[in-house]
N, C-alpha and C positions, 0 to 999 in steps of 0.2 A: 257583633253587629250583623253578620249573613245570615244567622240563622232569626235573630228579630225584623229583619228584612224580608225575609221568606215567611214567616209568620203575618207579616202584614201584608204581603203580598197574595199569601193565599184567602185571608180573611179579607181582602177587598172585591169588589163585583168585577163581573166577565168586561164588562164595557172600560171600566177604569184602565184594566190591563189591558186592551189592545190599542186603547188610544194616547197608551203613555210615549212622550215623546222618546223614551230612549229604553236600551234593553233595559228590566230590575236591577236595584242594587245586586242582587244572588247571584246573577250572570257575573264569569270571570272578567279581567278588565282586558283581555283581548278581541272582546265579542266586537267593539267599536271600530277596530282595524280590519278585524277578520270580514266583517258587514262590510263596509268600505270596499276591500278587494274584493270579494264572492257575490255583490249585488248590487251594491250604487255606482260604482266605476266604470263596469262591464255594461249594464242598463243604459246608463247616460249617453254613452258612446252610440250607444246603439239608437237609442229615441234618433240623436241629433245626425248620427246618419241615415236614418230612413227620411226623415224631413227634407236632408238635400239631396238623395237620390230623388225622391217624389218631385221636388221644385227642378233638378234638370229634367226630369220626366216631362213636367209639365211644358217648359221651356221644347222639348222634341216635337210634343204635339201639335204648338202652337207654332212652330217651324215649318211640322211637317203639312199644316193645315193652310201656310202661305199667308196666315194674317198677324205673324209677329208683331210684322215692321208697321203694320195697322194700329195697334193696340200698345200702345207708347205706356198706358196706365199699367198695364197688366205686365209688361217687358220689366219698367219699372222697379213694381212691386218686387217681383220673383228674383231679377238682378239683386235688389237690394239685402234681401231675405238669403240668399244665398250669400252673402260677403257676411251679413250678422250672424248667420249660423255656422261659416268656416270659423269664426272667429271663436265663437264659442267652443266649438272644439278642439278647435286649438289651446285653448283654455283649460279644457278640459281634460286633457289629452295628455297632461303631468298630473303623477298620480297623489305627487306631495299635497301641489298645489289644491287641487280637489278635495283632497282630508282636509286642509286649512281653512278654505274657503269655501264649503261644502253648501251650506245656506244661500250667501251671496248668489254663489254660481247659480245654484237651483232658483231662486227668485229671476235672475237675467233670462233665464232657457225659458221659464214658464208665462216670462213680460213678452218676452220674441213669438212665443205660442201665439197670444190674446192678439200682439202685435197685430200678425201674421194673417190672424181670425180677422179682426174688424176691416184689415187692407183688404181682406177678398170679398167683404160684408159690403164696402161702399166702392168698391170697384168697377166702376158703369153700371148701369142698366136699372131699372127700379130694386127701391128694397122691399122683400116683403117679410113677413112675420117667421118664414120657414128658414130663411139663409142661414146657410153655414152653421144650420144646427149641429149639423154630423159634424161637423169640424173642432167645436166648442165642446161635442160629448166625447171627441177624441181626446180633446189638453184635457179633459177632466180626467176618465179614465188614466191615461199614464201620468199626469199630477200624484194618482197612486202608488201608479204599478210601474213605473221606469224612471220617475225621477229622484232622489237620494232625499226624501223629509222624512221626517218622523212622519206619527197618525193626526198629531194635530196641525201638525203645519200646513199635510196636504190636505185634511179636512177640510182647514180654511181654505186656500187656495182652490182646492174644488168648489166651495160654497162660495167663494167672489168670482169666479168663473163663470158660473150658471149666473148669480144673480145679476152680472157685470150686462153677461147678453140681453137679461128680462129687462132690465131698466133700459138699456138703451132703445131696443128696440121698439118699447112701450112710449117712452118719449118720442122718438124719430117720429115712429108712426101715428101716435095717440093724435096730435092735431089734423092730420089727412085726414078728410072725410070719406075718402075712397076706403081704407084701411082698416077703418073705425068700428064698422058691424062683425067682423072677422078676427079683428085683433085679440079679445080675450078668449074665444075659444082655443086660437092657436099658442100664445103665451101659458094657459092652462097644458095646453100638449106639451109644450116645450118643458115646464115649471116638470111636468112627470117622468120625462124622459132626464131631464138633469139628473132629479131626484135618482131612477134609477142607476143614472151611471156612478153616481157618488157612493148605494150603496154596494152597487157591483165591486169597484176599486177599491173600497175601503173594506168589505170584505173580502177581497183577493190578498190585498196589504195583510191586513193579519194572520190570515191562515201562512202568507210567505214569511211573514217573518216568526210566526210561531214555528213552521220549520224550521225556517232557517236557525233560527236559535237550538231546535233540538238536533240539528244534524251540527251546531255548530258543538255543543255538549257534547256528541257524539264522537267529533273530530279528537274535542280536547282529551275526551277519556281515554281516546285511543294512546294519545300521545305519551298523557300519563300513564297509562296501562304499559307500554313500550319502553318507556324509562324505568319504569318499575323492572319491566322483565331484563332489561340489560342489566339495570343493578342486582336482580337474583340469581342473572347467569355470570355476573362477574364475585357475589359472594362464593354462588356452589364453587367455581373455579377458585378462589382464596382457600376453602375448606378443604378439597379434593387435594390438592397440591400440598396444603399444611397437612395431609397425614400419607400420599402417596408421592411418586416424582412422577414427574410431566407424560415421560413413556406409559406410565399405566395405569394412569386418570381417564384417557379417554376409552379404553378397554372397558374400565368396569364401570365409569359413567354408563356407558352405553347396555349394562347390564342391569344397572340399578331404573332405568328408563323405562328398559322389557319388563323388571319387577310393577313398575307404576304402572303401567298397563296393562298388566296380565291382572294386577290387584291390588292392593295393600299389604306387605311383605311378602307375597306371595313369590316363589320361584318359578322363571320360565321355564316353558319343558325342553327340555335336552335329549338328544339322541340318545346320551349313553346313561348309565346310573349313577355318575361320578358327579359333584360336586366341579364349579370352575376352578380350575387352578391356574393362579397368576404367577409363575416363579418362572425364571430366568437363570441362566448361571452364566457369572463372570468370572475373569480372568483377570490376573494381573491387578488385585489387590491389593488394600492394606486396611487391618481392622484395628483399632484403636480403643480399648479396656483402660477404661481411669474411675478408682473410687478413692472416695476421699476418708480418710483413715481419721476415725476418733467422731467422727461426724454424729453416730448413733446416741455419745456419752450429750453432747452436747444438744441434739435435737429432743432430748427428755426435759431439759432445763426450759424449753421456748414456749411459749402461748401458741396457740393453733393460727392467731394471725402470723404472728413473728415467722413461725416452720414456714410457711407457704411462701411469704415472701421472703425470706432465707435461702429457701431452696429455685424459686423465679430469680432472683439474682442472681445464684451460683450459676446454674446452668444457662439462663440468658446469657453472662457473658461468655459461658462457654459455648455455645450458640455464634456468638458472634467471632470468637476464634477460628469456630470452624468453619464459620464463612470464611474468614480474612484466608484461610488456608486451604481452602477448595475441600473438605471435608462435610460428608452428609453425616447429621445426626441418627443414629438409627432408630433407639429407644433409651430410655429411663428406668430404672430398676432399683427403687430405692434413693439410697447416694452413687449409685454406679451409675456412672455415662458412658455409652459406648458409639461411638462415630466410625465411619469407612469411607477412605478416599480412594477416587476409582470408579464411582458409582452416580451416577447411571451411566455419563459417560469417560471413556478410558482416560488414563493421564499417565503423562511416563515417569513422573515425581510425584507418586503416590504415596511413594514411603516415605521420603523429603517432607511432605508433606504433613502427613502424621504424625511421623519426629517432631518436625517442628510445633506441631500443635500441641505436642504434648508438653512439650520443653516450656509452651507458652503457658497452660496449664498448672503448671509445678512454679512458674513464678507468681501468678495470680494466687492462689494459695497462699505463695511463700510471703507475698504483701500483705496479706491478708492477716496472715501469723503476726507479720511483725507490727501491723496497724491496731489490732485488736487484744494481742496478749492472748487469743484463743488456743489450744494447742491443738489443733487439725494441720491434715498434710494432704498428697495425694500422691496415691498411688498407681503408675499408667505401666502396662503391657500394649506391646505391638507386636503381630504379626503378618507377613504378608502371602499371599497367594490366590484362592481364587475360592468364590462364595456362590450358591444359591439364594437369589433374594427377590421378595414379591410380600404377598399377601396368603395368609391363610385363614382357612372357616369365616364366615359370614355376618360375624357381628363385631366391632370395635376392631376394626381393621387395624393394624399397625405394621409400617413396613417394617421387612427383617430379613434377618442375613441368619444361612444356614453351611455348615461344613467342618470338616476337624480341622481346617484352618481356625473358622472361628472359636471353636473349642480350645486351640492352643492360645487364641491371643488371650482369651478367658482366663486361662491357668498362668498365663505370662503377667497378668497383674496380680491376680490371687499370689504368685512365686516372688513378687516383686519387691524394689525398695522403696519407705516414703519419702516422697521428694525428687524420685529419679525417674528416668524413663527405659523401662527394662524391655530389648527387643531380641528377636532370634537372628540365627545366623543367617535367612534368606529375606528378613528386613536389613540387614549389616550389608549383605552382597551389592542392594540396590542404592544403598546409600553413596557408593562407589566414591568413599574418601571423605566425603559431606560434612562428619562429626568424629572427635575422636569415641573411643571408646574402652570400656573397661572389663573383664572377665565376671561375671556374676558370682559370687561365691554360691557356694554349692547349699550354703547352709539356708537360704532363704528360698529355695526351689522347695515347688509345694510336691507332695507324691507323683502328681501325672507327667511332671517334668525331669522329677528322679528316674522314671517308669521309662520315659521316650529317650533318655541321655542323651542329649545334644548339649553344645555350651551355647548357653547365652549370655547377653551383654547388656550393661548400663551405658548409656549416651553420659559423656562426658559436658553439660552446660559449657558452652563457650562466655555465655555472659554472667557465669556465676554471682560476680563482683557488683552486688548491686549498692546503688547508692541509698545515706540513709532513710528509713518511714519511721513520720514520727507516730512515737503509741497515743493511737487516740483514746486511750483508759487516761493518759497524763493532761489530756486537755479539756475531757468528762467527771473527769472523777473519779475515783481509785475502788469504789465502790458500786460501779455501776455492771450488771450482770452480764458473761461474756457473750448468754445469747443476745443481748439487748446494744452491745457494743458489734458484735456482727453483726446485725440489721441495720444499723446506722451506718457502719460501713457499707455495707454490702449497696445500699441504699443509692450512694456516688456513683453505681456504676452504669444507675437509667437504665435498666434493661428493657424490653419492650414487653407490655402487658400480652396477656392470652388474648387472641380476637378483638383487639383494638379496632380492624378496619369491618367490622360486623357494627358498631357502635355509634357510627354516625352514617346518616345515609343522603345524599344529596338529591336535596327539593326542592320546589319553586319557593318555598317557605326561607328556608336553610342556605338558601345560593345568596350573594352577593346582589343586593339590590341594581347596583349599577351593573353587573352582569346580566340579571335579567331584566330590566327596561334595552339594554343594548343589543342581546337577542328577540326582541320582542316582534318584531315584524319580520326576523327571518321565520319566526316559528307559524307565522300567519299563514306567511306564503307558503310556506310548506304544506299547510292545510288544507290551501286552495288550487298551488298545484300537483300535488302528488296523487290524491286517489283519484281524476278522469284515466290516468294514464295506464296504469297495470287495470284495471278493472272494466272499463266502460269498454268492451272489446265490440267485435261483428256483430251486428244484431240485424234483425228487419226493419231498424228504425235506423241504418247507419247512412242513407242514399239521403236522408233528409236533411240532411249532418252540416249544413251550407247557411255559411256568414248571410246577415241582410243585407249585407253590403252588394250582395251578388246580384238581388232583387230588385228589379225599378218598381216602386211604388209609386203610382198615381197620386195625386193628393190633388184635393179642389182647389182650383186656378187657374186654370188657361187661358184664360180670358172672358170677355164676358159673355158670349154663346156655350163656354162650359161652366162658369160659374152661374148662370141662370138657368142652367137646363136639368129639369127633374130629374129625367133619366142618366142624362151624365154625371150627373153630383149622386145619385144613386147607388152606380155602377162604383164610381171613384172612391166613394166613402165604402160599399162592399170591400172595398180592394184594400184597402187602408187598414180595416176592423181586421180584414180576414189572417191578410199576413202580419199583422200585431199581435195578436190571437196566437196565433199559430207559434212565434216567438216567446210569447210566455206559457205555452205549453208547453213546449220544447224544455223551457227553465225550468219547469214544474214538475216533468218528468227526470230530468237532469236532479234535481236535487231529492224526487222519489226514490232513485236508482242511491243517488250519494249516500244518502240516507241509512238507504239498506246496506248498501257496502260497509258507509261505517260499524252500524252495529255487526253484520257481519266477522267483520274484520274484528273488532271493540272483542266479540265471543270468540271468536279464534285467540286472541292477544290474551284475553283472560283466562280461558283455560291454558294456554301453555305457561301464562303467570304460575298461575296455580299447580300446575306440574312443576316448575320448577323451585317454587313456595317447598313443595312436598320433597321433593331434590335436596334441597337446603336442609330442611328441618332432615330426612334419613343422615345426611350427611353426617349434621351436628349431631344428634344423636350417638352416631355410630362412632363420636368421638367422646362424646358428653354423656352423662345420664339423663334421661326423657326428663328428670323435674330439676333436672342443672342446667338443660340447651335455651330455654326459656330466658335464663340470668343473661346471654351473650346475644342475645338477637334481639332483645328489647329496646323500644325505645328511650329509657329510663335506665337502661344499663350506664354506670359511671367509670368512666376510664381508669381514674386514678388504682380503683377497688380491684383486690384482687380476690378472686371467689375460693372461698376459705370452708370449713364448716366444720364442726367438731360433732362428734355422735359419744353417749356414753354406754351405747350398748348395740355394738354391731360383730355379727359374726363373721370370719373369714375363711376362704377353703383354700387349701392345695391340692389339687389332684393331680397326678403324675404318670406318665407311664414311663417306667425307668428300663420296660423292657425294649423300650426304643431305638434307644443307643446301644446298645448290641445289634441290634435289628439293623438300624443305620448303615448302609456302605456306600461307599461309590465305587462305582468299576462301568466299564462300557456297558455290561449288560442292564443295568439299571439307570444307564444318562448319566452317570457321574451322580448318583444320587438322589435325579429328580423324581423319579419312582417310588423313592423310599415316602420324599417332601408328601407326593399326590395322597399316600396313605396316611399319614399324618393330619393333612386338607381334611380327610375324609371322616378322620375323628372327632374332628375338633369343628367342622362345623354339622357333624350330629351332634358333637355335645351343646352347639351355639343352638340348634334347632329345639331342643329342651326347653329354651327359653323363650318361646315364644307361647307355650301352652300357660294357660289360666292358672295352674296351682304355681306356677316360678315365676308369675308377673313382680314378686319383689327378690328374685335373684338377679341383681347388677353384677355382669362379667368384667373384671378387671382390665383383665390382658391377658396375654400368653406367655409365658418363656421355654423357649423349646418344645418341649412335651409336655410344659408343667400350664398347669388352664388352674389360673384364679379367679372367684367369684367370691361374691362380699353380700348380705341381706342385712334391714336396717337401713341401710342409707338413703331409704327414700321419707325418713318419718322428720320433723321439721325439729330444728336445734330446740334443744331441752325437752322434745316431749316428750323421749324416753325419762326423763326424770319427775315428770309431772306421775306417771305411772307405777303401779307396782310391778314387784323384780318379775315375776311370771309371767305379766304380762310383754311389758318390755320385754322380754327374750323369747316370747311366743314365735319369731323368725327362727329361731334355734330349730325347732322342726321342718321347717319348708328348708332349710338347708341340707338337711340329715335329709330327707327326701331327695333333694337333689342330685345329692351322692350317690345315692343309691340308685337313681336315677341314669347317672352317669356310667356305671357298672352294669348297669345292663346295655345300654347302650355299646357300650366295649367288645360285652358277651355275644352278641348280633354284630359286629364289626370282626371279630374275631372267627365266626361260625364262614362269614362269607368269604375270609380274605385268609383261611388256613393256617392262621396264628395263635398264642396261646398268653395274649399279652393280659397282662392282670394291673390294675390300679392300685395307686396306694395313696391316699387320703389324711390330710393334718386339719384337726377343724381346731378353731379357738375362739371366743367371745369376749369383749370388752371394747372400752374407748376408743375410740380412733381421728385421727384428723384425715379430715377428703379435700382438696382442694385443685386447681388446676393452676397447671405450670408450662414456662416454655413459649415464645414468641414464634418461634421458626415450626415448630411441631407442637401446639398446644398438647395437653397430655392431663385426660385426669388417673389421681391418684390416691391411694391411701398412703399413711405413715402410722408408726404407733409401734408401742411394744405387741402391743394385740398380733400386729400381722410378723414379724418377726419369729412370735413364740407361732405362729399358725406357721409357719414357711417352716420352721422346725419343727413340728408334729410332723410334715411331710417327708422332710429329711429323712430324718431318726426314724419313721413307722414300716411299715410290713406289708409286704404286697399282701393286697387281697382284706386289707384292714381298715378301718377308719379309727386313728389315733386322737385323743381331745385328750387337754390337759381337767385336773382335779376339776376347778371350776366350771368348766364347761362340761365335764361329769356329772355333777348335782345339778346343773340347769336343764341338764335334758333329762335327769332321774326324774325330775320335779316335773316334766312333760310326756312321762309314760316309759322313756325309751328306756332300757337296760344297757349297762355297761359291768368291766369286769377289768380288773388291777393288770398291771402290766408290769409293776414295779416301779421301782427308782431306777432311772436311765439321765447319762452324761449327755448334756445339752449344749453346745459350741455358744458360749455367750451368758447363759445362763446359769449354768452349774449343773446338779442334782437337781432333776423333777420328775417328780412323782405322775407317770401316763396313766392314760388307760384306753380300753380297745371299747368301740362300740358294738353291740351284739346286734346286728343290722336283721339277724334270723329272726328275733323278739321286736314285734312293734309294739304299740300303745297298750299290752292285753297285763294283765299280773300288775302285782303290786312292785314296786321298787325295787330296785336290784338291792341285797344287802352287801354286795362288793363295795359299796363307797362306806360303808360302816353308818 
């Protein structure tokens, strides 16, 4: 209906639209209240107080001239006129009343005008053809321009005004024979001078109210603009916070701000050559390692929907454990969840804490078991003491915790039992009696724990003895598949979707009708009193600045040696016109200034929208992939859905530098470490820097672990369309990968030259299917799953510094793309068995015919 409104509004004539009684349908529907406060209220007031300042005026003169108490007509009059006009104001004077009565009122004010006119018209002394013209072309003019009608109300009212005077005065006088030879030429004067004042007002009326309406659009866009911009500075703060804590959002907000300013990803310049480094180190710890054991057998059996929301429910409620228990999520790594309590700020039941969240962990599962008949467990290590943690390299930021603490609580679940909660002896110390506990036997400690020989300990469950759960396969069906019976379960536990509070946005559309008709005249007033105040400051127009109320206005009346006298009815009407005039100039300039303020103001609000529009989208991004951030910021995004996506031809990388951790110490001389982190920083966002060049715009970086930088290509092409395609083509990414490694290694080599190290890479690529999806309420998180990245994560393992390892398959996929490869043999793979590698000849690009290593 607005926009066939505005279509007919623009296809109607210039005349239709100014003399329409009320704003277009197009206009919002606060323009009626808004117009009310900001120009008929304010005017009204003002007419009906210059009228009785002018009548006490008049009253002073004829006081001071000693012939009041003479002139009993003209005392009268003005007495009278003064009690009808307080009254009126008074009337007027409530601002409800006015909105309600707005017509009425204005017909009494503009009847009191004419009144007022014809009392001073027959007021003694002869009448001639001239009287109280000026006074009649006065009610016309403000019938326009200061009383509250629309264009046709005070059209007409101007045009009964002029004509009200002609006739009378044409009758009165037509029979005088004195009058008679002079009468139509001055009736024709007068008939021109009406005419004029009608088109004057009525052109003044439109031009006001065509501003008015565009400062009033102006006001509104602001407002909108402003709600906007709080809703895009309170999503960036929901995204900021969902991938960093609260201490080091406003740090690197304030860095991502310098990048929007300085450019478009571009980096501020900085004094030194180093990359920022956000890390921290804390004390008094405790790090928390739980993977869920058998998980892998079972997420082959699932559909790409089922995994994704298999794995948002697992770790949502684990999510919500480690709320209940003051525990921060760190990251996701697979089926591995790893949490630390302690962080950001200290707590003296940190380890309490952890215990217990693990303990809570191991029964969720253990329900799970018993609910479903699935055979999964979980497996949780704890360790306590103190971590390095913040942010590294520049793109897909993820907070993380760095130290051989956290290395040990790593090995303390790797060493661990399923179902139990396996801690050290400086998580035991703190527990200070809390839980019993049991000797770890020896035989389930992994080598690095054999290697350090310390004894560690299983937490003895206090609530072992749980009551029964019945199997829901006994009330589905004995037939139904165990991933298909964990989804149903897992299902009960509502976890909370990824970006939920990104999905719905609050608008005047979307708000509760009754909420907004109930704000609706605070939002007005807001409009009309908020921008004179910060803006209309000092100027060379500020000394003029003065109510009319201050002003004695003459107005014709004093009696009748000044109601019959040329020159005084001259002078008086000059004085009447002048400071009228002068008062809606004053308005005219007042709502020129507003005007510009708004838009002003409207272009400042929009650009910093739009800064923080771009705020948002880096944000998302640097959580999401550029063509997934789209799915969660949409208006059409559905809550329920959870963003799933299956590929059947994506490649995946490990790159590693293993010489790190040797490299790694802590001692004073290095901060405990943070020295070693800063070089680290320094790797990993040259290697993030890579990716922002033209030939890696389809390498998407996973994450990090430690030293190890995953990236994945493929994942930007849309579901099935690698199968609409042929294999060569489809796997045509397989090269822009193999480049990027390579890519990486040099980068190393220049990392290494400046920083007098001799660290070397080593590299695991694989190709095949994969599911992407994102998970996790409290830290949304995208990710991959698949056997694809598992056999990829083991090329890296298992491979050779200085090497880039690819299994058979992805041997003949890149033979078929120029590159050369060469046998490495049958090598033992943790999970897989026997598989046959091979090493990529990175010295040979696309030149020669096929390696004949692959046979």
């Amino acid at each position: 209906p607005r926009a066939e409104a505005a279509r007919e509004l623009r296809a109607g004539d210039t005349m239709a639209r100014l003399f329409s009684p009320r704003p277009p349908p197009s206009e919002d529907l606060f323009y009626e209240t808004y117009y009310s406060l900001s120009q008929q209220y304010p005017l009204l007031l003002m007419l009906l107080a210059i009228v009785l300042c002018a009548l006490l005026a008049l009253l002073a003169v004829a006081w001071a001239s000693g012939r009041l108490a003479s002139d009993t007509g003209f005392l009268t009059t003005v007495l009278c006129a003064l009690g009808g006009f307080s009254l009126l104001l008074g009337l007027a004077s409530r601002e409800h009343r006015l909105q309600r009565w707005t017509r009425p009122l204005s017909g009494l004010v503009w009847a009191a005008l004419l009144a007022l006119g014809y009392s001073f018209l027959f007021t003694g002394g002869v009448v001639s053809a001239w009287d109280q013209v000026s006074f009649f072309l006065f009610v016309i003019f403000t019938v326009y321009a200061m009383l509250p009608l629309g264009m046709r109300d005070a059209t007409a009212a101007g045009l009964a005004s002029s004509l009200s005077h002609l006739l009378v005065l044409g009758l009165y006088l037509g029979p005088q024979p004195d009058s008679r030879p002079a009468l139509l030429p001055q009736l024709a004067a007068n008939a021109v001078l009406f005419l004029c004042g009608n088109v004057a007002g009525a052109y003044h009326k439109a031009l006001m109210e065509r501003a008015l309406r565009a400062t009033f659009r102006e006001a509104l866009s602001s407002l909108h603009s402003r709600r906007r911009l709080d809703t895009e500075k309170k999503h960036q703060e929901h995204l900021l916070l969902s991938i960093l804590p609260a201490y080091l959002a406003q740090e690197m907000k304030a860095e991502i701000m310098a990048r929007l300013q300085a450019g478009q990803g571009s980096r501020p310049e900085s004094t030194n050559n180093f990359h920022s480094l956000y890390v921290k180190r804390h004390q008094g710890v405790s790090v928390l390692y739980a993977d869920i054991v058998g998980f892998t057998r079972l997420a082959s059996e699932c559909s790409p929907k089922e995994l994704v929301l298999m794995l948002n429910e697992l770790f949502g409620k684990f999510d919500q454990i480690a709320k209940e228990h003051e525990c921060m999520r760190i990251k996701i790594l697979g089926d591995c969840y790893y949490c630390v309590s302690g962080l950001p700020l200290s707590l003296p039941d940190h380890a309490i804490n952890c215990v217990r969240m693990g303990l809570d962990m191991c029964r969720a599962i253990r329900k799970l078991r018993a609910a479903t008949g699935v055979d999964i467990n979980m497996r949780v290590g704890v360790h306590s003491g103190s971590v390095l943690c913040g942010v590294i390299g520049l793109q897909k930021w993820q907070y993380d915790v760095w130290s051989h603490d956290v290395t040990l609580a790593n090995h303390m679940e790797a060493g661990g039992v399923p179902g139990r909660v396996h801690i050290t002896g400086a998580t035991l110390a703190l527990l200070a009696g809390a839980y019993a506990v049991e000797d770890a036997a020896m035989e389930h400690r992994d080598p690095y724990l054999r290697e350090l020989g310390e004894p560690t300990y299983l937490v003895i469950d206090p609530r072992n003895g749980e009551g029964r759960v019945w199997l829901l396969s006994s009330l589905e069906g004995p037939k139904m598949r165990p991933s298909l019976l964990m989804t149903r379960y897992l299902e009960s536990w509502g976890a909370a979707k990824p970006f939920a509070h990104l999905s719905h946005v609050e608008s005047p559309v979307t708000r509760n009708p009754v909420d907004w008709d109930r704000h609706k005249h605070t939002w007005c007033v807001f409009v009309c009193m908020t921008p004179p105040a910060p803006h209309i400051g000092p100027g060379p127009w500020e000394g003029q600045d003065r109510s009319p109320q201050d002003v004695p206005l003459p107005l014709p009346g004093g009696g009748t040696w000044v109601l019959k006298e040329p020159k005084m009815m001259g002078a008086i009407s000059f004085f009447i016109f002048f400071f009228t005039l002068l008062v809606l100039a004053r308005q005219n300039e007042y709502y020129c200034r507003l005007d510009f303020l708004w838009k002003k103001k409207l272009r400042q609000e929009r650009e910093e929208t739009e800064t923080m529009e771009n705020l948002t989208r880096l944000l998302l991004e640097n959580v999401l992939p550029a063509h997934v951030a789209p799915q969660f910021i949409g208006q059409n995004r559905r809550n329920e859905d959870l963003y799933h996506q299956s590929y059947e031809c994506v490649c995946v990388l490990f790159a590693s530098v293993p010489d790190f951790k040797e490299f790694y110490s802590e001692s004073n001389i290095n901060h405990e470490g943070l020295e070693c982190l800063r070089l680290l920083n320094e790797i990993i966002a040259d290697f993030d820097e890579l990716l922002s060049k033209p030939k890696f715009s389809g390498v998407e970086k996973i994450k990090t672990i430690g030293s190890t930088y995953m990236a994945a290509t493929g994942l930007n092409a849309t579901s099935g369309q690698d199968a609409q395609q042929d294999a060569e083509r489809s796997c045509s990414h397989l090269g822009t990968m193999v480049e990027f490694a390579v890519a990486l290694g040099s980068k190393l080599d220049v990392i290494n030259k400046h920083s007098f190290n001799n660290f070397r890479l080593r590299v695991g690529l694989n190709h095949g299917p994969v599911v992407a999806g994102v998970i996790g309420a409290q830290k949304p998180q995208y990710d991959i799953w698949g056997n694809t990245v598992n056999v990829a994560s083991r090329m890296e393992s298992t491979g050779v510094l200085g090497k880039i390892q690819v299994t058979e398959e992805t041997a003949r996929a890149l033979q078929s793309l120029g590159y050369t490869c060469y046998s490495r043999g049958v090598i033992k793979v943790k999970g897989k068995g026997q598989l046959c590698t091979y090493f990529l000849n990175t010295d040979l690009t696309r030149t020669g015919p096929p390696s004949a290593a692959l046979g």
